[in-house]
N, C-alpha and C positions, 0 to 999 in steps of 0.2 A: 504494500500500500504506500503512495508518494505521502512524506511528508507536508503537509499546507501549512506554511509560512504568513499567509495574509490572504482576504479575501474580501470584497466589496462589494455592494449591491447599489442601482440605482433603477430610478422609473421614471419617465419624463413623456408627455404629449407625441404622439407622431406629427409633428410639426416640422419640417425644414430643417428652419433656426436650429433645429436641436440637434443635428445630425452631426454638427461639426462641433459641440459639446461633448456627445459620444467620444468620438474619435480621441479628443484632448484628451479629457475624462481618464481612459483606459490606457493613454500614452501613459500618463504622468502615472496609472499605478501599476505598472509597467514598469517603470524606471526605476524602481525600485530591485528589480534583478540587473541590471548595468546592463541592457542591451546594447546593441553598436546602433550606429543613427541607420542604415540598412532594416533590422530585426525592429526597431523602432516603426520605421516608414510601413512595413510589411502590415504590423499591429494594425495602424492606424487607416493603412487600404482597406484593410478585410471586415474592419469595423465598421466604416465609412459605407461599405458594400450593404453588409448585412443591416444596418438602420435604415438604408435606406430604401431596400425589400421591404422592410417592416411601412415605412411611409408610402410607397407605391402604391404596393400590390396586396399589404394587410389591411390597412382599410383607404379606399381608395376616394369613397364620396363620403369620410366620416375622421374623425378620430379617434385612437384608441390610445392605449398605454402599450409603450415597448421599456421591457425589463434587459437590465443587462448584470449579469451577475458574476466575477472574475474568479480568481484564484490563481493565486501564486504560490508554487510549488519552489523546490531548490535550482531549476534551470529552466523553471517550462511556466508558460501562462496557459489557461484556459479561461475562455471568454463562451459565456451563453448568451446569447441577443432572443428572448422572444416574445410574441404578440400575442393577441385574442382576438385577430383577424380571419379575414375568408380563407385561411389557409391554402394549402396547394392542393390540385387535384392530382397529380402525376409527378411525382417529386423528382424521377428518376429523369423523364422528360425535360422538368426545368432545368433541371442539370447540364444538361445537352449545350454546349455553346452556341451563341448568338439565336436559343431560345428565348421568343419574348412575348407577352402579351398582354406589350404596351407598347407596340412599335410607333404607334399615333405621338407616343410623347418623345420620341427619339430614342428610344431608351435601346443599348447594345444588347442586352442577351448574355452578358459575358460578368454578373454580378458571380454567382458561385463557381465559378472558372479561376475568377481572377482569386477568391477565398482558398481555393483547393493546390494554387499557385503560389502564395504568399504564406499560407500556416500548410505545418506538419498533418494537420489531420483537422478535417471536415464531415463533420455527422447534420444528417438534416433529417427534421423528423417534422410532420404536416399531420394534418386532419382538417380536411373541412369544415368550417365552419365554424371550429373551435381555435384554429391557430398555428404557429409554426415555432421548432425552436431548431435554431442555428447554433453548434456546439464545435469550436473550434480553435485548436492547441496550436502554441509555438513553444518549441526548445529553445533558451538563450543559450547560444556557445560563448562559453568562458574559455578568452585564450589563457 
């Protein structure tokens, strides 16, 4: 079992503005294992992605609450981001690069690509109707 060193929770509006809160948010407790400014940027993509799933496409003509709940372990963060949104109907689908549907708003297709690209490990779990939760680790290497 990992040792848990530090852990944090937060809840905030699916609102915009608050996407780039997230992202900070999670840097700075984050920085708390010395990551390099790389392992840092990576964090804060993959954060910035998953909130903004949650703003999109959890609730889309409404607002909801997106939770993010961290954990810092001796070299690894884990980050939960999730909703009590429309959830996904085909999770494995959205997966799929430059899957999108919201091509109306520009939007790439390339949110959980770019997550499964920047962190060590990417777990997606969905239900309709009820919501989605995005669970996804990074190792800091200590030289």
């Amino acid at each position: 079992m990992k040792d848990l060193k530090n852990e944090m929770k937060l809840e905030f509006l699916s609102k915009s503005a608050n996407e780039a809160f997230a992202r900070i948010a999670v840097a700075a407790f984050a920085s708390q294992l010395d990551p390099t400014i790389e392992e840092i940027a990576d964090i804060k993509t993959s954060v910035s992605e998953a909130v903004t799933n949650c703003i999109i496409h959890a609730y889309p003509d409404t607002e909801g609450l997106v939770k993010i709940h961290s954990k810092l372990y001796q070299n690894e963060i884990e980050i939960e981001i999730s909703d009590t949104g429309e959830g996904i109907p085909d999770v494995e689908e959205a997966r799929e690069p430059l899957y999108t549907t919201k091509g109306n708003l520009e939007r790439s297709g390339m949110g959980f690509t770019i997550m499964e690209n920047f962190m060590d490990s990417l777990k997606v779990e969905s239900i309709v109707g009820l919501g989605t939760k995005v669970t996804m680790s990074k190792k800091i290497r200590k030289d």
